[in-house]
C-alpha positions as CSV (number, residue, x, y, z in Angstrom):
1,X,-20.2,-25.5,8.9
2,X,-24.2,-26.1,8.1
3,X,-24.8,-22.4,9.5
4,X,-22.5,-20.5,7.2
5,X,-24.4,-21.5,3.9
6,X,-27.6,-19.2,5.7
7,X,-25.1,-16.1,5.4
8,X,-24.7,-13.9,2.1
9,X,-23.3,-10.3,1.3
10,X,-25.9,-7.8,0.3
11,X,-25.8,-5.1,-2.8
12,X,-24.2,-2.8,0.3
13,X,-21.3,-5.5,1.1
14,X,-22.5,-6.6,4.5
15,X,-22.7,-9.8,5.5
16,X,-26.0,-11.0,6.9
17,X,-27.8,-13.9,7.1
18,X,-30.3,-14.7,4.0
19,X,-33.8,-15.0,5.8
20,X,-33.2,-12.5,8.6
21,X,-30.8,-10.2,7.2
22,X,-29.2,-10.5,11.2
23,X,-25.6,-9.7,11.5
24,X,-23.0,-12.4,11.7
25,X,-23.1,-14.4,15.3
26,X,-19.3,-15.1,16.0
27,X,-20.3,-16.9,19.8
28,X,-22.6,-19.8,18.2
29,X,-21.7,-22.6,20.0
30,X,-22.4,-21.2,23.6
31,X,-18.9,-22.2,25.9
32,X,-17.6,-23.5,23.0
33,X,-14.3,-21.9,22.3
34,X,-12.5,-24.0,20.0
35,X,-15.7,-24.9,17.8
36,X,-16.4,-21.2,17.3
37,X,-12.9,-20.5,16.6
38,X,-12.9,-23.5,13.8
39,X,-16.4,-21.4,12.8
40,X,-14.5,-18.6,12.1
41,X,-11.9,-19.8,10.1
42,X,-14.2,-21.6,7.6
43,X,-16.0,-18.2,7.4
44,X,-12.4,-16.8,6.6
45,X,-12.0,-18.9,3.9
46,X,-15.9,-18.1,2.9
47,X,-14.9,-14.1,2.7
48,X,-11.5,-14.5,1.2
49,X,-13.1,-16.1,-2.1
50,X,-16.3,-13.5,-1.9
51,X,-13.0,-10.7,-1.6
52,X,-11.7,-12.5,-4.6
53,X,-14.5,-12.1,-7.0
54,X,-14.9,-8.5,-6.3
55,X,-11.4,-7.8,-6.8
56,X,-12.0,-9.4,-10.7
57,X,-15.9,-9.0,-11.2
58,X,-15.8,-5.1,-9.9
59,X,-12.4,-4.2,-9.9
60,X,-11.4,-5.5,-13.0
61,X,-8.8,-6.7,-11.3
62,X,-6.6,-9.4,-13.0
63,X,-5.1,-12.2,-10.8
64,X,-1.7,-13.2,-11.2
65,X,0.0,-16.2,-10.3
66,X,3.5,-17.0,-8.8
67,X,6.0,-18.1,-9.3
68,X,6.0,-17.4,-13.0
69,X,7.4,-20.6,-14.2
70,X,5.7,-22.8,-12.0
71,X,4.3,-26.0,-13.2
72,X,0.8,-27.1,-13.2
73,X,1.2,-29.3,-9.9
74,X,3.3,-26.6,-7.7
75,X,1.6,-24.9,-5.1
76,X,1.4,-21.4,-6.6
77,X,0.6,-17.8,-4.4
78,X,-1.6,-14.8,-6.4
79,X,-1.7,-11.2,-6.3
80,X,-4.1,-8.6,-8.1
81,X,-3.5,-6.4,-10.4
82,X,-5.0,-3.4,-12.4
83,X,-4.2,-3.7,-16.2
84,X,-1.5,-1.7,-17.3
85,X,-0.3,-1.0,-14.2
86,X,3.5,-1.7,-14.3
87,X,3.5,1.3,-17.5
88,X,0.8,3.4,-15.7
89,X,1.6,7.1,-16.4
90,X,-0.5,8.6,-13.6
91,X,1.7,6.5,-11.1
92,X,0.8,3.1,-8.9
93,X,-0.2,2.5,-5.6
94,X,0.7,-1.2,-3.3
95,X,-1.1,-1.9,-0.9
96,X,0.7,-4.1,1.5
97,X,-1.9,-5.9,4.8
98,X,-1.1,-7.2,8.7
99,X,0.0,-10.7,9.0
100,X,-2.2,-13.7,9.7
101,X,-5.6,-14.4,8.2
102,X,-6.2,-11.4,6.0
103,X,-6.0,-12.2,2.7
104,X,-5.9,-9.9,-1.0
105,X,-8.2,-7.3,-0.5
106,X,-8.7,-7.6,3.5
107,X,-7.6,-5.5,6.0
108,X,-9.9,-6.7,8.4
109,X,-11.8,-10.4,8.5
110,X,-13.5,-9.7,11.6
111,X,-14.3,-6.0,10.3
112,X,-15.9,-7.1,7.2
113,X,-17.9,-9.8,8.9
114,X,-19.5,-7.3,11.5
115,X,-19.1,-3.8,9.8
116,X,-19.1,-5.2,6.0
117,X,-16.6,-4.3,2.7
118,X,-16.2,-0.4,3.2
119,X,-14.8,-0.8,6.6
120,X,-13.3,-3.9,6.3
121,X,-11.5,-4.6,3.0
122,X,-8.9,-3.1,0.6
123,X,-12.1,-1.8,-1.8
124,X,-12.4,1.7,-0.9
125,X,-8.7,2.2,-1.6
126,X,-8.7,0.7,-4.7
127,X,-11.3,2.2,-6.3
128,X,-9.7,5.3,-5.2
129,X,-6.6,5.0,-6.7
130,X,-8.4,3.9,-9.8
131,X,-10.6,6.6,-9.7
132,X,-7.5,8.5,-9.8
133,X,-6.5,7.1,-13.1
134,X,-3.4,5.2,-10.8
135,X,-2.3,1.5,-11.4
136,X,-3.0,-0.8,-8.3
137,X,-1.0,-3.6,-7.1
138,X,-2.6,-5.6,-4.2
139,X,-0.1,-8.0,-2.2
140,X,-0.8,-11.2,-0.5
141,X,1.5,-11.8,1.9
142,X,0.3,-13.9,4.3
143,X,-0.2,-16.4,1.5
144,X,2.4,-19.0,2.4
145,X,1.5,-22.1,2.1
146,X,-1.0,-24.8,0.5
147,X,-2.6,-26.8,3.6
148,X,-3.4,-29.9,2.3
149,X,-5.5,-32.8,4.2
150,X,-4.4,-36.3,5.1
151,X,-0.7,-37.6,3.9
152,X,1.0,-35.5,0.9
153,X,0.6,-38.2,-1.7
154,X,-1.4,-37.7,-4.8
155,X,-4.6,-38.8,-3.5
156,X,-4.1,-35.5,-1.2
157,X,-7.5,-33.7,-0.9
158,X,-7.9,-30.0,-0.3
159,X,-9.3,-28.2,2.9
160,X,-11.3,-26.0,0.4
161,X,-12.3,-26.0,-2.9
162,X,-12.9,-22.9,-5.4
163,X,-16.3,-22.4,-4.2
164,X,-15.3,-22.2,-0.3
165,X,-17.0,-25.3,0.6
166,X,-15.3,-26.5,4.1
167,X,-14.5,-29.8,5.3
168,X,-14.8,-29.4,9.0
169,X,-13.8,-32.7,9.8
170,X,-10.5,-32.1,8.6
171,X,-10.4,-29.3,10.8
172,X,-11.1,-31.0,14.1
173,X,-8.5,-33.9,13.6
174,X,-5.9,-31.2,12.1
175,X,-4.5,-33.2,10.0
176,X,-2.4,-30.7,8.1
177,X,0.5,-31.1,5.6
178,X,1.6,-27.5,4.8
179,X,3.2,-26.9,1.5
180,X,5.5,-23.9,1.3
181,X,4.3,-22.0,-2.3
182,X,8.1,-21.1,-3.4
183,X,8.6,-17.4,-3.5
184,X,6.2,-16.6,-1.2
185,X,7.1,-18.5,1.8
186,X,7.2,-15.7,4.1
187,X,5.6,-12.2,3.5
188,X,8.8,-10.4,2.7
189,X,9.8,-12.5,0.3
190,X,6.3,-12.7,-1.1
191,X,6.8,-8.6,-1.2
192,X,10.1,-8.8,-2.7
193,X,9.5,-11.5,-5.4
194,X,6.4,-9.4,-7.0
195,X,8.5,-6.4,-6.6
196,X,12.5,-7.8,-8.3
197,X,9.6,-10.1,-11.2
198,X,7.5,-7.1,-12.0
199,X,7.9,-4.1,-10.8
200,X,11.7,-3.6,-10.9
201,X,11.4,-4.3,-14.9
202,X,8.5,-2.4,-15.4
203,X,8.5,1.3,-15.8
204,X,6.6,2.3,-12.8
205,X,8.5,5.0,-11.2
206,X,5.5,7.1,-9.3
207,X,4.6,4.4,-6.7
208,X,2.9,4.8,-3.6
209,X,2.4,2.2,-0.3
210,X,0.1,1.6,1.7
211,X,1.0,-1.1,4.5
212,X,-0.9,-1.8,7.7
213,X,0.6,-3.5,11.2
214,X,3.0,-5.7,9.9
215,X,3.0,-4.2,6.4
216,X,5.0,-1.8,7.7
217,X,7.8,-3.6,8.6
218,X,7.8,-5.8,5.5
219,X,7.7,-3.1,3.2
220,X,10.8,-1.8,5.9
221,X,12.5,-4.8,4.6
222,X,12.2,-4.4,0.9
223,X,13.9,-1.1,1.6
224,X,16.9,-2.6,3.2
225,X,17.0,-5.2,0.6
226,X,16.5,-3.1,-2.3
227,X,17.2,-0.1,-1.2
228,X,18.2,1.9,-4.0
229,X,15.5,1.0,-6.4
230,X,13.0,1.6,-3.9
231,X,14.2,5.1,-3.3
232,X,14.2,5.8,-6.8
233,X,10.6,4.1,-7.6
234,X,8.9,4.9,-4.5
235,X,7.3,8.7,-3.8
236,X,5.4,8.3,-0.6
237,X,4.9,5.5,1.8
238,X,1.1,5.5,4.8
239,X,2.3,3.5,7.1
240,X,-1.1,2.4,9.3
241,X,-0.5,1.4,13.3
242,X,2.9,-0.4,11.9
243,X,5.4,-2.5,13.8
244,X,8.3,-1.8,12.1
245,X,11.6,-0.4,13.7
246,X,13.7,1.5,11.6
247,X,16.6,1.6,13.7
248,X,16.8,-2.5,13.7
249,X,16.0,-2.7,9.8
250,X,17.5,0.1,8.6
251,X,21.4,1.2,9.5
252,X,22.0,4.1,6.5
253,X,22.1,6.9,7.6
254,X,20.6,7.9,4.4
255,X,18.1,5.9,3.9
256,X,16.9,7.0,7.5
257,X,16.5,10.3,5.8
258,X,14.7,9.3,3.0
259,X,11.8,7.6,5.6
260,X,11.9,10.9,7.5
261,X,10.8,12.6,3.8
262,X,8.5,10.0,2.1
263,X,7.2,8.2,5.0
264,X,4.1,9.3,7.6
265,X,3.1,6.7,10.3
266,X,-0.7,6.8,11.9
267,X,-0.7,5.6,15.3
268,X,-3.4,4.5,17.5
269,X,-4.9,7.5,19.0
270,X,-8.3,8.4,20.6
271,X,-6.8,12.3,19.4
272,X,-8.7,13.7,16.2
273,X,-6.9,12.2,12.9
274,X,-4.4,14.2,11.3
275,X,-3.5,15.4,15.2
276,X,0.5,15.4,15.3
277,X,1.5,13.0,18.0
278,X,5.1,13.2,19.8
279,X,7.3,9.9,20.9
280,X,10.3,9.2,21.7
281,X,13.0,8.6,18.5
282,X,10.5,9.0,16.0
283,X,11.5,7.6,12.5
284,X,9.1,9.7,10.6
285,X,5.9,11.9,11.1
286,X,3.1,10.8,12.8
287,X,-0.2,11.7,13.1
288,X,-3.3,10.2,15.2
289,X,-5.3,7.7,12.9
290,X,-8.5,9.1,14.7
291,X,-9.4,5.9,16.2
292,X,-7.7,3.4,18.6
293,X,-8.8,-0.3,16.9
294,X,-6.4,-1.9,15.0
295,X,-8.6,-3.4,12.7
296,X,-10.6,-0.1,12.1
297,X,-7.5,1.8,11.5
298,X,-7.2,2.0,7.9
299,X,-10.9,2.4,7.0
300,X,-10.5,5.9,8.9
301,X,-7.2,7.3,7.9
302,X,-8.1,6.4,3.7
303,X,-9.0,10.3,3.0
304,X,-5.8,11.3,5.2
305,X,-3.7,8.8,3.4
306,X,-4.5,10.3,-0.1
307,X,-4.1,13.6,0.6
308,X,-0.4,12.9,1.8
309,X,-0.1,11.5,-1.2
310,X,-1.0,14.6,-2.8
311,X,0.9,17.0,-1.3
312,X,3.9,14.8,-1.4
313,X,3.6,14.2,-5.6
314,X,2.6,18.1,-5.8
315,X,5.6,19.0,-4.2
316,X,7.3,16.6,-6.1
317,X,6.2,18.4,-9.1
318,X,6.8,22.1,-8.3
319,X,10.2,21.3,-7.1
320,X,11.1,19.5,-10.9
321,X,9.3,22.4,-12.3
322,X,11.6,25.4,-10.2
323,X,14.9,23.0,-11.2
324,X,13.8,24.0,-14.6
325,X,13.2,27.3,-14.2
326,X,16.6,27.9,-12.4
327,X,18.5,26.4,-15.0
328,X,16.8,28.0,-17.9
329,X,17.8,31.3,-16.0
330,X,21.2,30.4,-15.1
331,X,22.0,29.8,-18.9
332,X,20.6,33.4,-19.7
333,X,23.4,36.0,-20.6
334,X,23.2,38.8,-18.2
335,X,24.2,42.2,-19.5
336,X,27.9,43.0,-18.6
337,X,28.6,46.5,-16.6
338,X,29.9,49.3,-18.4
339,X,34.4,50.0,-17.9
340,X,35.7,53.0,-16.0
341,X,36.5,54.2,-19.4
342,X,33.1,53.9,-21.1
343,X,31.9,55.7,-18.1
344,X,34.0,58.5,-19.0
345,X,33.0,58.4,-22.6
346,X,29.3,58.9,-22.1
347,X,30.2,61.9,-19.4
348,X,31.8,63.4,-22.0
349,X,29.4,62.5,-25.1
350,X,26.8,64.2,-22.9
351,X,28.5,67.0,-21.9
352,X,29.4,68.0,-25.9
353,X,25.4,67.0,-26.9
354,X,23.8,69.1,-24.1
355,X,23.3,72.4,-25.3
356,X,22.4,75.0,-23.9
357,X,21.8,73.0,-20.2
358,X,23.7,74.7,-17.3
359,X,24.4,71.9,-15.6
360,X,25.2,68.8,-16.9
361,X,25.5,65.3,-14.6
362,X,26.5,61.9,-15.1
């Protein structure tokens, strides 16, 4: 697509085009559904590599590759992450996006392409959680599989190349040949790869999710898969417009009570954020997200979602801190009363010792 080359982000992360600085056109080609929609998917492709170096140039991201052993010809999914993150102290925080196009560090393709990075992508988060001394894990579920052009032989060309550059031609005759990227062949078990290869070894025990639409019920699966690490590990779960359903996913009983503890769901809502909504069977609290776009969601709840956070590891901490206080008083010797007899004994030691009194009392 000639047109896309005009476009560029700015300092502010908005996408405009280079001589006009006009926002992106997504309806091009007038009554022309199908070449707009290809438009838009080389322009995905065009944002998820711009995401990409952000993530490492200012970030400091690192990406990681998967599976580990792979060899240099398998297709191979990523994921970023912050260093030191997996022995992070101050805790970690996933981040966990919808299904479909949205790549590492998108919530929102459309979002970022009208509204630019701060209302679109995983940024603001992330430097949040940095800023916050936290480690930060960012998934990439919805990378699958490696769509290759023409027949899977070894004279296979790509659809894109590092620097985004699109072959549309490839797109109109769709010839595809998808190639599942083992491990990651499905979000959940993208999820639950990076989580039994790196975090279930590492030392991370303070973690906090983030998960958005279909997020939700991916990170709902992890817990019925893993479901004792994950309530060990895991503190605090935002769980933005999700589509989970606890009462398919999840049959313990306690389990279900640990989501009613750790877990807050925003909902669409034109109510103020933070406003407690009421449905039917509710699986945990839930609270208006302050708007009632999808794609918008988690750009508004991001101060709401880290001050659940906080409260939840504050409490967290006062209750360790009382244990301790309790048990250090429990081991305390308290002083025993005195007998029936030594209460006689000091009636009487007073009564010989007080002198000149004319009335003595015990």
């Amino acid at each position: 697509m000639e047109d896309l080359e005009k476009y560029c982000f700015t300092e502010e992360g908005e996408l405009r085009q280079k001589e006009t600085c006009e926002a992106f056109v997504f309806s091009y080609y007038k009554d022309d559904y199908e070449s707009n929609h290809l438009r838009y998917q080389a322009l995905g492709h065009l944002i998820t590599q711009h995401v990409y170096r952000v993530l490492e140039e200012k970030c400091n991201l690192q990406r990681v590759y998967i599976p580990i052993q792979a060899s240099e010809q398998e297709a191979k999914s990523l994921f970023f992450m912050s260093p030191g993150a997996l022995d992070n102290p101050k805790g970690l925080i996933i981040l966990i996006q919808d299904r479909g196009a949205v790549r590492a560090g998108q919530w929102s393709i459309k979002v970022i392409a009208s509204e630019g990075m701060e209302k679109g992508s995983q940024i603001p988060y992330i430097k949040k959680a940095l800023g916050e001394s936290s480690g930060v894990i960012v998934m990439n579920p919805n990378d699958n599989f490696l769509e290759l052009f023409g027949e899977c032989d070894a004279t296979t060309e790509y659809i894109m190349s590092e620097k985004g550059e699109f072959i549309n031609k490839c797109m109109k005759d769709k010839r595809f040949v998808p190639l599942a990227k083992r491990g990651s062949t499905t979000p959940e078990e993208h999820v639950r790869y990076i989580w039994d290869h790196f975090i279930a070894n590492s030392s991370a025990n303070q973690i906090a999710v983030v998960a958005h639409g279909y997020g939700g019920l991916v990170f709902m699966d992890l817990l019925s898969q893993r479901s004792e690490q994950v309530q060990k590990r895991v503190y605090a779960v935002a769980l933005i417009d999700s589509v989970h359903n606890m009462w398919h996913q999840i049959k313990d009983k306690e389990v279900q009570k640990w989501i009613q503890k750790h877990c807050r769901k925003w909902v669409l809502s034109s109510k103020p954020i933070d406003r407690y909504t009421t449905f039917m069977k509710v699986d945990c609290p839930q609270v208006s997200a302050g708007t009632e776009s999808r794609e918008y969601a988690p750009w508004r709840c991001i101060q709401s979602v880290f001050r659940f956070f906080g409260r939840i590891l504050k409490g967290k901490t006062t209750h360790f801190s009382r244990d301790v206080i309790i048990t250090r008083s429990k081991s305390e010797k308290k002083p025993t009363p005195p007998s029936k007899e030594q209460w006689t004994n000091r009636c009487l030691n007073r009564k010989t010792s007080g002198v000149g009194r004319s009335r003595t009392s015990c």
